[in-house]
C-alpha positions, 0 to 999 in steps of 0.5 A: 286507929288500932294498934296491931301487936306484934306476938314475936318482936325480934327480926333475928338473923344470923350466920352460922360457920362449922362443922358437920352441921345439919339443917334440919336438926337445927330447925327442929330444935329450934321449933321444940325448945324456943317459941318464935315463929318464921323460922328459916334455916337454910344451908349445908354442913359447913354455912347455915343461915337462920331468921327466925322472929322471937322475943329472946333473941339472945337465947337463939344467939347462945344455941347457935354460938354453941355449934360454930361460929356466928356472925353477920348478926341482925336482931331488929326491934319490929315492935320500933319499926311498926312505930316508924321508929328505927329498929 
């Protein structure tokens, strides 16, 4: 049996509340200053929701936590999870 690896091993996922928020930007900040892959950023100027897969989740937390605030947070170990461990 061949282990599979996983290349991004954190399921990060977050709420983020604030003001004049812009998706996009935020998508493409994201995509320039940290590696990860997945990424979804999706709502309006007041609520976005983020998931995105990285090895540094704590980075993701810091950046979002800098334009409002976050909450709902959910950083899941899939690298645990492909083992049948929980995550």
């Amino acid at each position: 049996m061949v282990e599979q690896s996983i290349e991004f091993r954190y399921d990060t996922q977050l709420l983020l509340e604030g003001e004049n928020l812009d998706e996009d930007d935020i998508r493409d900040y994201i995509m320039e200053h940290f590696e990860g892959d997945c990424l979804l950023v999706v709502g309006d100027e007041d609520l976005i929701k983020l998931h995105f897969h990285t090895n540094r989740p704590w980075e993701i937390l810091e950046y979002m936590r800098s334009m409002g605030e976050i909450y709902d947070i959910v950083v899941e170990d899939m690298d645990r999870q492909s083992r049948g461990l929980k995550g």
